[in-house]
Backbone bond lengths (Angstrom), bond angles and torsions (degrees), N, CA, C in turn:
res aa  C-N    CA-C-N  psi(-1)  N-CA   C-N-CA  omega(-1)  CA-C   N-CA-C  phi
1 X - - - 1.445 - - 1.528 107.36 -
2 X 1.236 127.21 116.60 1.804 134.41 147.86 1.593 114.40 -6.10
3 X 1.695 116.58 108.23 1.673 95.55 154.16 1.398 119.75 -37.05
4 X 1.259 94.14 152.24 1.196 97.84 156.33 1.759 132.54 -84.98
5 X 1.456 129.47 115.76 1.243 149.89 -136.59 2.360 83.51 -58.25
6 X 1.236 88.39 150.26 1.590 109.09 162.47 1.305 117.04 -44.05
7 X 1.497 152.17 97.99 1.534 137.94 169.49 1.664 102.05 -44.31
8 X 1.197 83.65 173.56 1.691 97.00 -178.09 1.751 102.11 -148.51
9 X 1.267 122.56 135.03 1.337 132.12 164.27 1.540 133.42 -119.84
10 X 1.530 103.00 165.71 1.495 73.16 -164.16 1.679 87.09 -160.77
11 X 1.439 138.12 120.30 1.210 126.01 -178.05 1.794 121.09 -95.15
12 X 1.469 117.60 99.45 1.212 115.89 -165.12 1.708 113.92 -69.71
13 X 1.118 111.66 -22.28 1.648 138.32 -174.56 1.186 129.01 -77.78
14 X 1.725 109.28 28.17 1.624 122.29 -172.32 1.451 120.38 93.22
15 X 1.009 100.45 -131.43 1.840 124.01 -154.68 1.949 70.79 -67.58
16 X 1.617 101.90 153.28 1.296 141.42 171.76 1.662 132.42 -139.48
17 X 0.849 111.28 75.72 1.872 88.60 171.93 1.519 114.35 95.22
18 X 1.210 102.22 37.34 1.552 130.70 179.82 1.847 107.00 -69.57
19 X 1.460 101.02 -64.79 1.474 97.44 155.16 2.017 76.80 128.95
20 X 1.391 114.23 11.78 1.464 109.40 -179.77 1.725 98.53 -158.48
21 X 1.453 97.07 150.59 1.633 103.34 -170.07 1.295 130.53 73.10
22 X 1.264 137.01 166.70 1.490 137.61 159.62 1.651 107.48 -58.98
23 X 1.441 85.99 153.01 1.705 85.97 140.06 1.628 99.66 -163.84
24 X 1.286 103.51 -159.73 1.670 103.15 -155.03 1.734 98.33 -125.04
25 X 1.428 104.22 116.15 1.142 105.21 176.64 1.535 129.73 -117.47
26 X 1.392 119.22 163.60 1.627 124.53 165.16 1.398 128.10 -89.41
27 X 1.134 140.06 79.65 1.711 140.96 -179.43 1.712 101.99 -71.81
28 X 1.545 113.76 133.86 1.467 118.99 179.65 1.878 94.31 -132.96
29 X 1.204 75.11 143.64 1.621 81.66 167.29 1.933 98.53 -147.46
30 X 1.108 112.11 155.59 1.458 104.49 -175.00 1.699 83.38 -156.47
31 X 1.659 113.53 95.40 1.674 119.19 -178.60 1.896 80.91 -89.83
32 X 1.005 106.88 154.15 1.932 122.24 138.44 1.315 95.68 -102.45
33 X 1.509 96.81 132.04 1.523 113.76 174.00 1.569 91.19 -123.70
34 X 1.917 110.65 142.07 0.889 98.98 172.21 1.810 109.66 -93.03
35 X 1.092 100.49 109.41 1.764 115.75 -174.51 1.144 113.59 -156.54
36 X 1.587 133.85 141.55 1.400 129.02 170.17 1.470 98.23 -84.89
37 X 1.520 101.39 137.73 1.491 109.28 178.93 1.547 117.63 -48.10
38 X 1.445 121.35 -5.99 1.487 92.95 178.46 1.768 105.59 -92.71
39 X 1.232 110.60 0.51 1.828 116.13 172.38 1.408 102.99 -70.07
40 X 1.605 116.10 -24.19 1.539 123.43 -160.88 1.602 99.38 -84.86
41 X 0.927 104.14 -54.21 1.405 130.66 -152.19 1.950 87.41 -38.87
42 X 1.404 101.02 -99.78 1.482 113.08 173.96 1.873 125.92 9.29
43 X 2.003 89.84 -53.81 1.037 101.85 -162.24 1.995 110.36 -74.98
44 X 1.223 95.53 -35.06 1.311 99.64 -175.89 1.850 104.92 -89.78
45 X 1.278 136.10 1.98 1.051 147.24 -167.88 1.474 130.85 -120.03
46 X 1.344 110.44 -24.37 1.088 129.85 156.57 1.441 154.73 -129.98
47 X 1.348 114.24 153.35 2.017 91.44 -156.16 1.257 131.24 -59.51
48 X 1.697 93.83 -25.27 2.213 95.64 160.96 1.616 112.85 -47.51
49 X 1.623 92.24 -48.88 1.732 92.17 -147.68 1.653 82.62 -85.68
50 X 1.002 149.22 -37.19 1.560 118.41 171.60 1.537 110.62 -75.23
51 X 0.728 134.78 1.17 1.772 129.74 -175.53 2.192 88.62 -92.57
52 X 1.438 115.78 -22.43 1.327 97.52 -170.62 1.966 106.00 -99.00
53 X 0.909 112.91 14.97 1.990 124.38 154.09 1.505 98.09 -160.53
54 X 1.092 156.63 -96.37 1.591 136.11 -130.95 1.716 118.37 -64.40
55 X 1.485 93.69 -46.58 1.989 102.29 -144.12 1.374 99.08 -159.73
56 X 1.663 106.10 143.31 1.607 112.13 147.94 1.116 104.17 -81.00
57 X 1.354 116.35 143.76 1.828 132.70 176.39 1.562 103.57 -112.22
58 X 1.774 100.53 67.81 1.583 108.32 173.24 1.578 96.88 -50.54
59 X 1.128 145.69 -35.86 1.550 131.26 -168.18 1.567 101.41 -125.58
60 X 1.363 136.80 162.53 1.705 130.85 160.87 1.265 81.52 -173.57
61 X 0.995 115.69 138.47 1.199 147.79 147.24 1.460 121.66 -104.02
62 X 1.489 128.56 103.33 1.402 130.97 -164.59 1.644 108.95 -66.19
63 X 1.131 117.18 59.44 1.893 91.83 -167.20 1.918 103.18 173.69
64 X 1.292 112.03 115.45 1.418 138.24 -175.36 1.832 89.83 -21.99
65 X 1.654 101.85 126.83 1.640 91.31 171.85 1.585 89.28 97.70
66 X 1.304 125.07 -60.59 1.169 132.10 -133.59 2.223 98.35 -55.13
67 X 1.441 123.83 -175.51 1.230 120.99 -178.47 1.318 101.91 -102.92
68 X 1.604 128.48 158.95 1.367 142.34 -165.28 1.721 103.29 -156.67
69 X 1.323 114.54 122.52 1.439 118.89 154.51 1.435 92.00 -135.41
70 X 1.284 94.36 143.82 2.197 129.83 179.59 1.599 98.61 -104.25
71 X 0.653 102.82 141.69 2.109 112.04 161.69 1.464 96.44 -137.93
72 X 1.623 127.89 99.48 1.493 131.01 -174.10 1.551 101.93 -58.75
73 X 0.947 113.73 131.97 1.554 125.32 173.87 1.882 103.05 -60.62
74 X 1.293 140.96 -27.99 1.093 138.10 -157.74 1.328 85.35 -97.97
75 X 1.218 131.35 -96.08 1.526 131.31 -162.11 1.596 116.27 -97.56
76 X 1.244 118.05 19.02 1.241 114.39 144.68 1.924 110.09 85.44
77 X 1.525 107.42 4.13 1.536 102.16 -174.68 1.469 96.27 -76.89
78 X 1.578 104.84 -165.71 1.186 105.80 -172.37 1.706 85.55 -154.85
79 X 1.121 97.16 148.50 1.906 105.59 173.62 1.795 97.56 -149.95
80 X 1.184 88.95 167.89 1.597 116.84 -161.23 1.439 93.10 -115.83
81 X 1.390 110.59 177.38 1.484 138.39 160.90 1.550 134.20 135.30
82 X 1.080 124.61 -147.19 1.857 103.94 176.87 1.770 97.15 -138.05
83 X 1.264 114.92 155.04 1.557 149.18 -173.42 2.158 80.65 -63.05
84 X 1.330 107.96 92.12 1.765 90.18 165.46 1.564 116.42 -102.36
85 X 0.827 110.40 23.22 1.906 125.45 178.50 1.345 107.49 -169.79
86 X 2.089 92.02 119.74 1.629 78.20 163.90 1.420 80.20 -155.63
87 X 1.553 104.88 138.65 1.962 126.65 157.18 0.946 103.26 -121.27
88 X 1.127 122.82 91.72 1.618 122.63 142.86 1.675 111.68 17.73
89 X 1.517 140.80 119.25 1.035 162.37 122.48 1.769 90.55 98.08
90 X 1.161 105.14 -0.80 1.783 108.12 175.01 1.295 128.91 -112.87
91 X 1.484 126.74 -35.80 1.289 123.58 149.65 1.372 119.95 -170.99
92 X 1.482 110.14 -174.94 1.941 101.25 -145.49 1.463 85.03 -178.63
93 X 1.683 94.58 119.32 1.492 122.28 -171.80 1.090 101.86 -107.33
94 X 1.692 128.92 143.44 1.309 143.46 171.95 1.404 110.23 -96.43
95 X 0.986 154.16 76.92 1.929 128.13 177.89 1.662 108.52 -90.69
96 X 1.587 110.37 88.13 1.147 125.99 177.17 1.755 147.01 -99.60
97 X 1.312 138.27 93.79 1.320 108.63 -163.37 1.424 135.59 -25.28
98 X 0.878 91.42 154.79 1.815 106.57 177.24 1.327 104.65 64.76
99 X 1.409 129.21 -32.02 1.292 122.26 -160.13 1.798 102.22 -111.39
100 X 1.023 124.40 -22.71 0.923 142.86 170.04 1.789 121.53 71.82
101 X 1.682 140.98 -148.99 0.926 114.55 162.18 1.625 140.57 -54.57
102 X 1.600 113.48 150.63 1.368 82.17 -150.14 1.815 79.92 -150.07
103 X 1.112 147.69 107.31 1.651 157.77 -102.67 1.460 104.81 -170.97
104 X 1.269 106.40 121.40 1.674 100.40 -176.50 1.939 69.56 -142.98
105 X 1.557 99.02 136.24 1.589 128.75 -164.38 1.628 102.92 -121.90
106 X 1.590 122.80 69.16 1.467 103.49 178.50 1.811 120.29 -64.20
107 X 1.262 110.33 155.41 1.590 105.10 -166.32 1.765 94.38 -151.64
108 X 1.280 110.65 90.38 1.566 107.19 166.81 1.481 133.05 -53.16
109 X 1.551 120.56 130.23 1.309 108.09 176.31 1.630 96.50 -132.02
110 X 1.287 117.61 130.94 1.176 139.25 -159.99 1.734 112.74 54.14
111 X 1.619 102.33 -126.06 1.458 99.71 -178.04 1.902 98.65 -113.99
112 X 1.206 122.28 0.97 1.442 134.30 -148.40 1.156 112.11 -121.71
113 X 1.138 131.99 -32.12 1.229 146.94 -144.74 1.678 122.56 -131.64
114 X 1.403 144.28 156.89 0.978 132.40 174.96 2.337 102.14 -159.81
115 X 1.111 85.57 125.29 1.242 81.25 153.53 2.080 128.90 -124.15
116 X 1.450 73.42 137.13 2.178 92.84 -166.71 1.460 115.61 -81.73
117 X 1.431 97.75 92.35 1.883 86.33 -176.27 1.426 114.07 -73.60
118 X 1.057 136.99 161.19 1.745 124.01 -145.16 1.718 75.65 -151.66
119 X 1.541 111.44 149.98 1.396 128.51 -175.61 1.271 94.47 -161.33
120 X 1.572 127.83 110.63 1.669 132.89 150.54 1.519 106.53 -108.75
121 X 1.212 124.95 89.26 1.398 128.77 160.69 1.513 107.00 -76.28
122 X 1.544 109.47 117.96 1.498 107.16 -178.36 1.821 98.63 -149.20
123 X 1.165 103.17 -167.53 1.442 111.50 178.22 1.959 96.13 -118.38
124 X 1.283 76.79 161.13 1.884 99.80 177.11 1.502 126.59 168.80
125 X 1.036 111.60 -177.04 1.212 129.08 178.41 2.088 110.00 -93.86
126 X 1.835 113.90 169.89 1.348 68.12 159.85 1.467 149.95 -79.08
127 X 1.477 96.20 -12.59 1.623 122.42 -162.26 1.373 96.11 -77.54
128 X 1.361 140.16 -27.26 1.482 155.39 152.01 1.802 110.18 -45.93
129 X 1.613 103.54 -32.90 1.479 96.81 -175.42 1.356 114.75 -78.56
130 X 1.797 88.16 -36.89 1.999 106.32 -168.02 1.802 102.58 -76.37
131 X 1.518 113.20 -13.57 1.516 107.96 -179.13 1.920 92.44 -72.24
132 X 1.320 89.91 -69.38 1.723 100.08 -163.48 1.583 92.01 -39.05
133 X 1.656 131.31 -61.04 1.715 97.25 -150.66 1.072 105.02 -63.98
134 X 1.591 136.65 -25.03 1.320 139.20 -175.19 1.707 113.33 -65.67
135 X 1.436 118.33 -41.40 1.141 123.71 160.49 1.600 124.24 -44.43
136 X 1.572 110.95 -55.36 1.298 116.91 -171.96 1.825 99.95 -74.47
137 X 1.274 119.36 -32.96 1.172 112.73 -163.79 1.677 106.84 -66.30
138 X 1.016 104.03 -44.33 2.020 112.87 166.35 1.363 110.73 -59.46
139 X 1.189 130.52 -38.36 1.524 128.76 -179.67 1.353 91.69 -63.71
140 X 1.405 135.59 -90.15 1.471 145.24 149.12 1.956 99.77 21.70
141 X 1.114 108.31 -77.30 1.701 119.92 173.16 1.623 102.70 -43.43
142 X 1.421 102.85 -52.85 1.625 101.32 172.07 1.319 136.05 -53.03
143 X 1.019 100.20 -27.53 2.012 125.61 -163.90 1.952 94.70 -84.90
144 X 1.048 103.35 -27.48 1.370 109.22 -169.29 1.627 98.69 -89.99
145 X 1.270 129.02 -75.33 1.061 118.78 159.41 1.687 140.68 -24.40
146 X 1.263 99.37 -34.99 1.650 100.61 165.71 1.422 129.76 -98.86
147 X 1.777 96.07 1.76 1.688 104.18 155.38 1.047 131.28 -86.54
148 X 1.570 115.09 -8.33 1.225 143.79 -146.03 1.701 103.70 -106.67
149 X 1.778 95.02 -19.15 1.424 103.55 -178.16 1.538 114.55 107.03
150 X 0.831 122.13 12.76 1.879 141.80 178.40 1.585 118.30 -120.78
151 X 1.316 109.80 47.86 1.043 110.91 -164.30 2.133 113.73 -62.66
152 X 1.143 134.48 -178.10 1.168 123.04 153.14 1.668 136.60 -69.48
153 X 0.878 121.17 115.61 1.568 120.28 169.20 1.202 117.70 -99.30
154 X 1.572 121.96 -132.39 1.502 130.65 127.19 1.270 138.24 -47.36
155 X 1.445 124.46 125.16 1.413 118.03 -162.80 1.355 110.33 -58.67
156 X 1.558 126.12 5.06 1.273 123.74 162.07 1.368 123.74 -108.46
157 X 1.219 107.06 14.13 1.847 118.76 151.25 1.585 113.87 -87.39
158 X 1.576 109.67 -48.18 1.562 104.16 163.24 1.255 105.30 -159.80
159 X 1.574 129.30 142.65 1.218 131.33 -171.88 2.055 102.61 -58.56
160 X 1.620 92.13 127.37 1.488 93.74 -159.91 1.822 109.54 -75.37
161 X 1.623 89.89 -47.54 1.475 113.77 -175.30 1.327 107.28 -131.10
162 X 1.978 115.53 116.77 1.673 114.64 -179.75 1.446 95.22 -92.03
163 X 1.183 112.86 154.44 1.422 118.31 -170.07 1.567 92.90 -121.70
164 X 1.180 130.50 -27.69 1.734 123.85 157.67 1.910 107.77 -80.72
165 X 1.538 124.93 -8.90 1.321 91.61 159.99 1.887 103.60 -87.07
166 X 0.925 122.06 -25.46 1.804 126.57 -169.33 1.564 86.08 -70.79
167 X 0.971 135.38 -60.75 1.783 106.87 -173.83 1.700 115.68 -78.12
168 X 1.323 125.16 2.46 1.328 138.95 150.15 1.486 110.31 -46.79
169 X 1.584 102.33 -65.68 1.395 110.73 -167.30 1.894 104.73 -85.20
170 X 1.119 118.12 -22.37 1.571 124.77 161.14 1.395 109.15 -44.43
171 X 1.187 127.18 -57.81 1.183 140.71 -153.96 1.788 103.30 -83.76
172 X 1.233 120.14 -59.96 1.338 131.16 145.88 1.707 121.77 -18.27
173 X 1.103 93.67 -43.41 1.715 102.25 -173.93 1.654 108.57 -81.01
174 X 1.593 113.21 -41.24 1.281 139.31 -171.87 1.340 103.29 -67.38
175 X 1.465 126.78 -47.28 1.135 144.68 175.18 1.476 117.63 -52.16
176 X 1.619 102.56 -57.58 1.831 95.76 170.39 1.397 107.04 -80.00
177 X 1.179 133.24 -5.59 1.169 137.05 175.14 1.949 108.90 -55.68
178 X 1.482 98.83 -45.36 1.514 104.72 -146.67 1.573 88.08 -101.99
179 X 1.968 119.74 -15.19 1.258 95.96 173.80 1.963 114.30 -110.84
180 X 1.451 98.16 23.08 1.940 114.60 157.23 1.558 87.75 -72.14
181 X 1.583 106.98 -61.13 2.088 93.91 -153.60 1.417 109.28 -61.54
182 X 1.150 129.92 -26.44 1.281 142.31 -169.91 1.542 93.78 -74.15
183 X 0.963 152.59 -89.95 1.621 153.07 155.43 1.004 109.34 -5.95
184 X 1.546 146.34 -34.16 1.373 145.50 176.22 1.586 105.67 -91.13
């Protein structure tokens, strides 16, 4: 199976990377998975298929408006909010505390294949930005794995969340991080 491609961010909403305060950012990830979007669909849409890589979906409501609570499978928070986009087998908006908007974009290519445009518009710090892409980028690793047929259970069915690959990819992120500012 393909890594999964580098996220990319980008803060459209002013001041950035000051090194004090929030600010409001864009996280993208755009994996090709080889899957026809209706293998996708499920996973990002419903509480099995997110309970087997992102989240328990103690609440979902299938339907625009509809209600949403997450319990992150890695550290266990939980956020609220409502379903603000939903097309049927094409895409499905989160607007959640703390985590904020949260956009999975299915996009068919051929009959096999799908690529997931991924959108977390949230607030943070920078060390808040470099956690989340590093976060999403392992979930991402996850999403693949539980299409793959490895879904999540008990961390003794399969290690759910590595916490030495997430500061792997932390560090990775931090790294092009520190050699963008250096170039500017």
């Amino acid at each position: 199976m393909p890594p999964v491609s580098q996220g990319t961010s980008e803060s459209p909403f002013g001041r950035h990377g000051d090194g004090g305060g929030e600010d409001r950012w864009l996280l993208r990830f755009e994996p090709h998975l080889p899957y026809a979007y209706e293998a996708l669909w499920p996973a990002l849409s419903t509480a099995d298929g997110l309970r087997g890589w992102l989240a328990a979906a103690d609440v979902l409501q299938r339907r625009l408006g509809g209600a949403v609570t997450l319990c992150w499978l890695n550290t266990g928070t939980s956020v609220t909010g409502r379903i603000t986009a939903w097309d049927t087998e094409r895409v499905v908006e989160y607007t959640v505390s703390e985590q904020g908007r949260i956009r999975f974009h299915l996009e068919p290519v051929g009959t096999d294949s799908t690529v997931l445009r991924f959108v977390n518009e949230r607030g943070g710090t920078e060390a808040e930005r470099l956690d989340c892409l590093a976060g999403w980028h392992h979930h991402f690793e996850l999403l693949e794995s539980a299409l793959a047929g490895t879904p999540a259970g008990t961390p003794a069915d399969r290690p759910l969340w590595n916490d030495a690959r997430w500061a792997e990819l932390r560090g990775a992120y931090a790294a092009a991080a520190g050699a963008a500012a250096s170039r500017a």
